[in-house]
C-alpha positions in Angstrom: 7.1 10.7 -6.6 4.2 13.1 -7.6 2.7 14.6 -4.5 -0.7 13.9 -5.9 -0.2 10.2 -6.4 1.2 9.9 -3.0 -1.8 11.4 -1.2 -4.0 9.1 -3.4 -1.9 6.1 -1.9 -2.5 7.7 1.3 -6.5 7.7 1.2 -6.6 4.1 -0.8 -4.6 2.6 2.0 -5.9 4.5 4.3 -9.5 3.4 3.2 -8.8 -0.1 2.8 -7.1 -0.3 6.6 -10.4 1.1 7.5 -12.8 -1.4 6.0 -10.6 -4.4 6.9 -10.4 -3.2 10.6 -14.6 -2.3 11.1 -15.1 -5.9 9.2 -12.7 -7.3 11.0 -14.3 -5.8 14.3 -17.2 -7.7 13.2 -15.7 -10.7 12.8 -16.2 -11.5 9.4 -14.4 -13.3 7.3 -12.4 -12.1 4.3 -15.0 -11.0 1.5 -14.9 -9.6 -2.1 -14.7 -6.4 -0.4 -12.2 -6.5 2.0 -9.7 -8.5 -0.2 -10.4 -6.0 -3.2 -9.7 -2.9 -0.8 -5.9 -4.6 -0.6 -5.9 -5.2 -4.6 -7.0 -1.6 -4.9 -4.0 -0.7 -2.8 -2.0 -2.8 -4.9 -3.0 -1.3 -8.1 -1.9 2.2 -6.5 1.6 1.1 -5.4 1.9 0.2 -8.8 0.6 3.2 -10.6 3.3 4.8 -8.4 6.1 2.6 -9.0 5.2 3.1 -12.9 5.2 6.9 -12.5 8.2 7.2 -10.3 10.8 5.0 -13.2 8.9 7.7 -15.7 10.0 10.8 -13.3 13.2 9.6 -13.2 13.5 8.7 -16.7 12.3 12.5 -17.7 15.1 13.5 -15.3 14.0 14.2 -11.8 15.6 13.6 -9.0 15.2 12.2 -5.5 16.2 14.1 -2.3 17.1 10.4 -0.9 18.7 7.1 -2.4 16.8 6.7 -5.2 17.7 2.4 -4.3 16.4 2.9 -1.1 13.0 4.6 -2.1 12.6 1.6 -4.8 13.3 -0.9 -1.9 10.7 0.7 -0.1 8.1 0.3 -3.4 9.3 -3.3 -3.7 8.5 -4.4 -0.4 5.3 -2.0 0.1 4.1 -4.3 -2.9 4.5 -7.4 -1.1 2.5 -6.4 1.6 -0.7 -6.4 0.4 -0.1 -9.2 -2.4 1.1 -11.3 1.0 -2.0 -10.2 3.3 -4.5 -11.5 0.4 -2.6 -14.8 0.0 -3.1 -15.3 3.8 -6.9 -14.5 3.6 -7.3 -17.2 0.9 -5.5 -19.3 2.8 -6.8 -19.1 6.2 -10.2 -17.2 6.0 -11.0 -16.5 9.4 -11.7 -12.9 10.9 -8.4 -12.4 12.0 -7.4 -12.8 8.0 -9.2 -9.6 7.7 -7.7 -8.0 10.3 -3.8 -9.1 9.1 -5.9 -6.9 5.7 -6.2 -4.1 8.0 -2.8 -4.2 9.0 -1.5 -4.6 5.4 -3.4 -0.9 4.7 -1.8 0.8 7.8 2.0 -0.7 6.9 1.5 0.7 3.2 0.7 4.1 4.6 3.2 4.4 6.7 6.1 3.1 4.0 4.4 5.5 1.7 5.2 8.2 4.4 8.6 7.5 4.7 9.1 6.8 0.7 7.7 10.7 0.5 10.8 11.7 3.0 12.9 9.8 1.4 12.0 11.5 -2.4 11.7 15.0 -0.5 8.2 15.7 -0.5 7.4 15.4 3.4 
């Protein structure tokens, strides 16, 4: 896990919690912007599920169980792919709120996938 790459997932999740949760607040419905925050979040847990098999490949090695940290990449992908199928399925403003909540739940497996490769 390259530190850099985690912090990025950090802010893009971070960001996309945010803009789900003020639209949300709004009570507005799931938009182009709001469900693209979540692909955006996406697209960064898989930029760091393709850099983390190239680490390991190169030879590095993981402070934690290297299965464990790849559950926690497996399932952080679900998340968001999960919170976007809801808001095209039910699009409501509590659809963009279950976005906002899909945001916060990557950071914080992100945090603990960072402990458990030995950078936090």
């Amino acid at each position: 896990m390259v530190d850099w790459l985690y912090y990025s997932l950090l802010a893009v999740s971070f960001g996309s919690a945010s803009v789900c949760l003020i639209a949300g607040m709004f009570g507005r419905k799931p938009s182009l912007l709001t469900m693209g925050s979540a692909v955006l979040t996406e697209v960064a847990l898989v930029v760091q599920l393709i850099a983390t098999i190239v680490l390991l490949f190169m030879g590095a090695q993981s402070k934690g169980d290297v299965v464990e940290f790849f559950g926690y990449v497996l399932v952080a992908m679900m998340v968001p792919a999960g919170a976007v199928v809801w808001a095209l399925a039910e699009r409501n403003r509590f659809s963009t709120l279950v976005l906002a909540v899909s945001g916060l739940t990557v950071a914080i497996m992100a945090a603990r996938m960072a402990q458990i490769w030995g950078l936090a």
